[in-house]
C-alpha positions in Angstrom: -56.6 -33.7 -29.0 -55.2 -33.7 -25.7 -55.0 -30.3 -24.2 -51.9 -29.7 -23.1 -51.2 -26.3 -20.8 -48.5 -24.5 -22.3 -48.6 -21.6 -19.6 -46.4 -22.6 -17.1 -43.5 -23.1 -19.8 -44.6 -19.6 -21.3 -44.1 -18.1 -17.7 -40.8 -19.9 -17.3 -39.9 -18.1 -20.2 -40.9 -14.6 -20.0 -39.6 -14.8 -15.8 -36.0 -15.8 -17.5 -35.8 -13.3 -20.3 -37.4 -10.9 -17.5 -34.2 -12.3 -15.4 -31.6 -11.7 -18.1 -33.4 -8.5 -18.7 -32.6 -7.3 -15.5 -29.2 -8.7 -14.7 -28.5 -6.9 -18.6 -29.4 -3.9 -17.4 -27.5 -4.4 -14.0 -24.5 -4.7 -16.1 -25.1 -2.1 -18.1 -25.5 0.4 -15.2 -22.6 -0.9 -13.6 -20.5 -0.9 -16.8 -21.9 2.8 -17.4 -21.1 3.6 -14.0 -17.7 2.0 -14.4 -17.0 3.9 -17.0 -18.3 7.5 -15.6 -15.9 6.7 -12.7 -13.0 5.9 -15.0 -13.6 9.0 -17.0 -13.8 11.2 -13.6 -11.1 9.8 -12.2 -8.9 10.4 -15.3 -10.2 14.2 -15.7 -9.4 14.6 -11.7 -6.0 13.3 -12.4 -5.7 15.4 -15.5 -7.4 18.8 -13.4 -4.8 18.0 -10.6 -1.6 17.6 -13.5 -3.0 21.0 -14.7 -2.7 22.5 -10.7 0.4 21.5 -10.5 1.6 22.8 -13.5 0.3 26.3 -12.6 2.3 26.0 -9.7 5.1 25.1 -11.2 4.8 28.0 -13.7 3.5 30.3 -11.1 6.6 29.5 -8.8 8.7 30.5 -11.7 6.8 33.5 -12.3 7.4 35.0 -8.7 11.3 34.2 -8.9 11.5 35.7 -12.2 9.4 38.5 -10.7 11.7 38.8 -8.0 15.1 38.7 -10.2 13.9 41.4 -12.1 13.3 43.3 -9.1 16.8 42.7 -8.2 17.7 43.8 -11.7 15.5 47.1 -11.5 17.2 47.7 -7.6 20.5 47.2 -9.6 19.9 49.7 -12.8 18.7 52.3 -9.7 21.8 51.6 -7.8 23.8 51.6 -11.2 21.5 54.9 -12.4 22.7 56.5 -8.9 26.7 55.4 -9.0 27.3 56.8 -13.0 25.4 59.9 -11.2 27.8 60.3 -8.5 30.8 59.4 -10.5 29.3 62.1 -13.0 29.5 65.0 -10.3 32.7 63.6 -8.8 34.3 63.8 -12.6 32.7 67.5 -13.3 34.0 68.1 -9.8 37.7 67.6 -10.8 37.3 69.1 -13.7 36.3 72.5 -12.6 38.8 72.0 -9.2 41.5 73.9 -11.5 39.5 76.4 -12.8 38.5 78.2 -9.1 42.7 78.8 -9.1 42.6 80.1 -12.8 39.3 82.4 -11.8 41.2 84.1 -8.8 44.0 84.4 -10.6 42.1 86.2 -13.5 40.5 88.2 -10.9 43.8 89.5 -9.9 44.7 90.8 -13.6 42.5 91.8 -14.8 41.5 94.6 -12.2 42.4 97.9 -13.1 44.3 100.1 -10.9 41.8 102.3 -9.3 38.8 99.5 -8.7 38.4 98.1 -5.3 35.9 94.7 -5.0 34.0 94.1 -2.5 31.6 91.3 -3.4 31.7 88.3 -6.0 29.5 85.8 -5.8 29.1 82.8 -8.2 25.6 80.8 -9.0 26.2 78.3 -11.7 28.3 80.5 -14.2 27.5 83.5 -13.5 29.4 85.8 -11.2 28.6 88.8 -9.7 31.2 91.6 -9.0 30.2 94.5 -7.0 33.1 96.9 -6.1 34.2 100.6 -6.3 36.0 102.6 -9.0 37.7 105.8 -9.2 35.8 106.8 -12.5 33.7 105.6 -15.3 36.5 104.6 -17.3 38.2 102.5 -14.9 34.9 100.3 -14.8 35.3 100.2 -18.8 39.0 99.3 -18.9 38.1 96.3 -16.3 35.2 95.2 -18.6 37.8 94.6 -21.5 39.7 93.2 -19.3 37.2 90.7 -18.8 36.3 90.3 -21.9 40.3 89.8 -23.1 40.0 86.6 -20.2 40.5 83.4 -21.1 38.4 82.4 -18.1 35.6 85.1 -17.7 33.1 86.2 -20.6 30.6 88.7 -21.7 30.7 91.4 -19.3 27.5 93.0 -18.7 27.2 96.4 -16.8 24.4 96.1 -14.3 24.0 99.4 -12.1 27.1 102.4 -11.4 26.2 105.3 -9.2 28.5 108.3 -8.6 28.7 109.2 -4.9 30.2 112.8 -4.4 32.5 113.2 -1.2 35.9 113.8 -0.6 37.0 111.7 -3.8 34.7 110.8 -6.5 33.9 107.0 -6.5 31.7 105.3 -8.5 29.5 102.1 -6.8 29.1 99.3 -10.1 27.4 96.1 -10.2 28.9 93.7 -12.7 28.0 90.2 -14.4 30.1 88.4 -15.8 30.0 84.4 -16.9 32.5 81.8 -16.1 34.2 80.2 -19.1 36.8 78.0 -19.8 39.5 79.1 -22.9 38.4 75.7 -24.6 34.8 76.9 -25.0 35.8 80.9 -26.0 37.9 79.6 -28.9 34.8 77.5 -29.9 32.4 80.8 -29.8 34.9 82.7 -31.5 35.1 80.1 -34.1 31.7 80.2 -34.2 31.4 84.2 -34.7 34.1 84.2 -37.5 32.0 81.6 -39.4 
């Protein structure tokens, strides 16, 4: 037999699978790298969506922040008006009852007692004055107490001075009322 030299054919052969071996993998990297770009490039595009969404949603955030600082300025300067319209409403109220204090102060002083000094702190008032006896000072307590516009009488300090004519120095405290609230304690004592 003839001997024929299969090499060469053998060569062609293995340098052609060895050259679709390699343009295969070629393919195959640039496919796969293809595809890694595509998938990048689609979670940038997602990751930047995503940003902008924050911002969106943070934007909102700081106007709604901003409106409910607004709203908290406003229940402050609401807070402060129903405050002021408070005192200006107590304030009318009481206007009258300076008028119907003096006024009680005139009647219901005794003859024989001489003030000299009241002075108010909330409700409470303090007389000081001078008496001609004891029982003057007593009479002007119920007196006081009888008021529609003074209550509870309380005795704080009388001195007897000695001199031409006998005087007595007394300290007196009293409490403002209105006749609306001493019907609603004597109610309250009868029950």
């Amino acid at each position: 037999m003839a001997h024929i030299n299969l090499l060469p054919w053998r060569e062609e052969q293995r340098q052609e699978q060895t050259r679709q071996f390699a343009t295969v993998t070629v393919l195959s990297l640039i496919l796969t790298a293809a595809l890694i770009f595509m998938v990048h490039v689609t979670f940038d595009n997602q990751i930047e969506h995503q940003k902008y969404r924050n911002k969106i949603l943070q934007d909102e955030i700081a106007t709604l922040d901003a409106s409910l600082k607004q709203i908290d300025a406003l229940e402050e300067t609401k807070e402060q008006l129903l405050a002021r319209m408070d005192v200006i409403q107590s304030l009318q109220q009481q206007r009258p009852q300076i008028v119907h204090l003096f006024d009680d102060f005139v009647r219901t002083v005794p003859e024989g007692i001489y003030l000299r000094d009241i002075k108010q702190e909330g409700d409470q008032l303090t007389i000081k004055g001078v008496a001609e006896s004891n029982g003057r000072v007593s009479a002007y307590m119920r007196n006081i107490d009888s008021s529609d516009w003074m209550a509870t009488p309380k005795l704080k300090v009388i001195e007897t001075k000695e001199g031409t004519l006998r005087s007595s120095d007394f300290t007196l405290v009293t409490s403002q009322t209105t006749p609306e609230e001493k019907k609603q304690k004597t109610k309250g004592e009868d029950s």
